[in-house]
C-alpha positions as CSV (number, residue, x, y, z in Angstrom):
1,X,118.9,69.2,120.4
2,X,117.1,70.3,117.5
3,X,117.1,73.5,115.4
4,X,114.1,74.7,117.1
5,X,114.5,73.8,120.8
6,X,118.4,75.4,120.2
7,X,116.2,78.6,119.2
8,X,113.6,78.5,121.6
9,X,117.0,78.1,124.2
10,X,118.5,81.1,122.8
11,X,115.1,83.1,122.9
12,X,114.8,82.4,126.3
13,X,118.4,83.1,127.7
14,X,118.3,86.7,125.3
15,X,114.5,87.2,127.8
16,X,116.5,86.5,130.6
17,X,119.2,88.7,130.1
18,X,117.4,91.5,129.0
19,X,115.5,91.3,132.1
20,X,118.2,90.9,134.7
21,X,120.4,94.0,132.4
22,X,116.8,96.5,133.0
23,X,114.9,96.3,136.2
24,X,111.5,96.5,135.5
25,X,109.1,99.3,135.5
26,X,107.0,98.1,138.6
27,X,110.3,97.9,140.8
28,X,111.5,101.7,139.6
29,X,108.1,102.4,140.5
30,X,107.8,101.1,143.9
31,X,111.7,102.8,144.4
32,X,110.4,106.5,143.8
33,X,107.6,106.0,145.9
34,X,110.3,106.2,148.5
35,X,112.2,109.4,146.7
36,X,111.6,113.0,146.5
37,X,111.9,114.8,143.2
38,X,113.3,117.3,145.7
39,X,115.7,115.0,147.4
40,X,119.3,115.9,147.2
41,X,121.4,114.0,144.4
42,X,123.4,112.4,146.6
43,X,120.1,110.4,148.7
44,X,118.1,109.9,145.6
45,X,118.0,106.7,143.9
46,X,120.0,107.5,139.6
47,X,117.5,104.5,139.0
48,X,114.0,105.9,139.5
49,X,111.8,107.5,137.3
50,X,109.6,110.1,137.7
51,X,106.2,108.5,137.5
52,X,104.3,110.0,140.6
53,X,104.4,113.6,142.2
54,X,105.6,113.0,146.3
55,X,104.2,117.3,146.9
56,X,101.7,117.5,149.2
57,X,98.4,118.1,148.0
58,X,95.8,120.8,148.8
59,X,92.6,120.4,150.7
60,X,89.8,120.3,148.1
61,X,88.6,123.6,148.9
62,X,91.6,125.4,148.3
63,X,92.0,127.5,145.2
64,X,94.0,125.9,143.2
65,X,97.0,128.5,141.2
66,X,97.3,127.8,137.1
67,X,98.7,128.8,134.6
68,X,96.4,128.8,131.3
69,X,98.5,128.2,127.8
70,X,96.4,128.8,124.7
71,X,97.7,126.8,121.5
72,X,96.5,127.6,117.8
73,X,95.2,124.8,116.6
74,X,95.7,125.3,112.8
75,X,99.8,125.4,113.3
76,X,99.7,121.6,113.9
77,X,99.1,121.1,110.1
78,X,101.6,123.2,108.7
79,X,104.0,123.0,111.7
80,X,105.8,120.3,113.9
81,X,104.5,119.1,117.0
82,X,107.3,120.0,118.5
83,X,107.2,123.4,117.2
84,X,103.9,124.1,118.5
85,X,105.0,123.1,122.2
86,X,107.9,124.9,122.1
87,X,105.7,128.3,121.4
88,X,103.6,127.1,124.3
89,X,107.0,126.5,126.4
90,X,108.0,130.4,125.4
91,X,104.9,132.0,126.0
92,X,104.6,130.0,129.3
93,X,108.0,131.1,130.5
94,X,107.6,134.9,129.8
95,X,104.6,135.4,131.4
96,X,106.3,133.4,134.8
97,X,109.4,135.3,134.3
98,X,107.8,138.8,133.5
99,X,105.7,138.2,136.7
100,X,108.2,136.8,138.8
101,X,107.5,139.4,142.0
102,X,103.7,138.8,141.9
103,X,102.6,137.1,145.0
104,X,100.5,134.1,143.0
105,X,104.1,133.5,140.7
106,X,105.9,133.9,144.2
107,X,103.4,130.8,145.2
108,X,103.1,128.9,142.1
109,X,107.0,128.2,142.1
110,X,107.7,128.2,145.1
111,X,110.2,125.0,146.9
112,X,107.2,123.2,148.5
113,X,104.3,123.7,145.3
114,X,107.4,123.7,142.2
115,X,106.7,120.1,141.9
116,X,103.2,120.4,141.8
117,X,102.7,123.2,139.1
118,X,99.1,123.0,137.7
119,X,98.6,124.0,134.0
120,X,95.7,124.1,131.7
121,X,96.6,123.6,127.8
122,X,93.6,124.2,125.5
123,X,93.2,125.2,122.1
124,X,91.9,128.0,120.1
125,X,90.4,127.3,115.9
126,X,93.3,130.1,114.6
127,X,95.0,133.5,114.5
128,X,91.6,135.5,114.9
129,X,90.6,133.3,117.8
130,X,94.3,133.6,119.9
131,X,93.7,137.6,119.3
132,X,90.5,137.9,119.8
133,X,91.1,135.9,123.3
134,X,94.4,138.3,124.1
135,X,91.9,141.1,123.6
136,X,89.2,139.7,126.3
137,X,91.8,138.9,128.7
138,X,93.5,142.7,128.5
139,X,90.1,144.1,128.9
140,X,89.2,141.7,131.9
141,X,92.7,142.8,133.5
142,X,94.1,139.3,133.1
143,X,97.5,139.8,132.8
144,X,99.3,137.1,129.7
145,X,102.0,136.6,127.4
146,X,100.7,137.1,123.7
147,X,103.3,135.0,122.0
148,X,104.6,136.5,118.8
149,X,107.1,133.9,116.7
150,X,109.8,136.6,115.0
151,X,110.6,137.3,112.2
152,X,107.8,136.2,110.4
153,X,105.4,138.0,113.4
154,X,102.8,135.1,113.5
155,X,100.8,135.5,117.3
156,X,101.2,131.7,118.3
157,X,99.8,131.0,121.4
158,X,99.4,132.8,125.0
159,X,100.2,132.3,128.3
160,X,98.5,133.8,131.4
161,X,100.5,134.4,134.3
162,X,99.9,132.2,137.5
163,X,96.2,133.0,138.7
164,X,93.6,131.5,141.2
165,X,91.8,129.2,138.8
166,X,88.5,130.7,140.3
167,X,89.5,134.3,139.4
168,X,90.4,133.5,135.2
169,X,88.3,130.2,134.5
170,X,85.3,131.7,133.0
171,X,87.5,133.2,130.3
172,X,88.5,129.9,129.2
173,X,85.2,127.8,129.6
174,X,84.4,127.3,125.4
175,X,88.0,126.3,124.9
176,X,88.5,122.9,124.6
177,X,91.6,121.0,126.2
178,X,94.1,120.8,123.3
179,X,94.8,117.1,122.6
């Protein structure tokens, strides 16, 4: 055998391998469509992934419940992506948390719909714009989570608290979807 064909063996045999060690992506896939995220550890398959949502949906005319989260967009020069995300995560779970008796947060995580949260990220130009927006949605009775980083007191990013998208969407219209 030749130098090359003994590589092109070994190349092949290391493909081989590596796909009898991993099974592929298409046959996780096609396991979970048999799984729950909600099934018990002990029924679920350790293999799957979480690629699809198995909650029912809603019919089309229902009113959907979301949660708006408002990012500065200026942060993601001077900070970390991950940084940024993690303000969004805060703000996101204080205003769930610090709501958690009101009937729309009751809903929104409840057993059969936690699966099947709905949230809209978008993105405001800077500081003005995040408190600016804070001040429209205290005057329109929407109830959020102004998100202050501490120490250095820098308003990040806000958070409404689980509304009928009907009842807030208007005050987010102009934003754009942050990306």
């Amino acid at each position: 055998m030749t130098l090359l064909g003994t590589a092109l063996s070994i190349s092949v045999i290391r493909v081989t391998l590596t796909h009898l060690r991993a099974p592929s992506f298409s046959n996780r896939a096609s396991r979970l469509s048999s799984n729950s995220m909600s099934q018990s550890a002990a029924t679920a398959d350790p293999n799957a992934i979480a690629t699809t949502n198995d909650a029912p949906s809603q019919p089309e005319n229902a009113d959907v419940v979301v949660q708006y989260v408002v990012l500065r967009r200026d942060l993601i020069d001077t900070w970390p992506l991950g940084s940024v995300v993690t303000q969004g995560c805060h703000a996101s779970v204080s205003a769930v948390w610090s709501n958690k008796e009101d009937p729309f947060t009751v809903d929104y995580c409840s057993p059969d719909k936690i699966d099947s949260m709905h949230k809209v990220t978008l993105e405001v130009k800077g500081e003005p714009q995040i408190k600016n927006l804070s001040e429209k949605l205290t005057a329109g009775g929407i109830i959020h989570k102004l998100w202050i980083e501490q120490p250095e007191n820098i308003p990040t990013c806000l958070a409404t608290k689980p509304y009928p998208k009907s009842s807030v969407s208007s005050y987010f219209k102009k934003l754009k979807l942050y990306c």
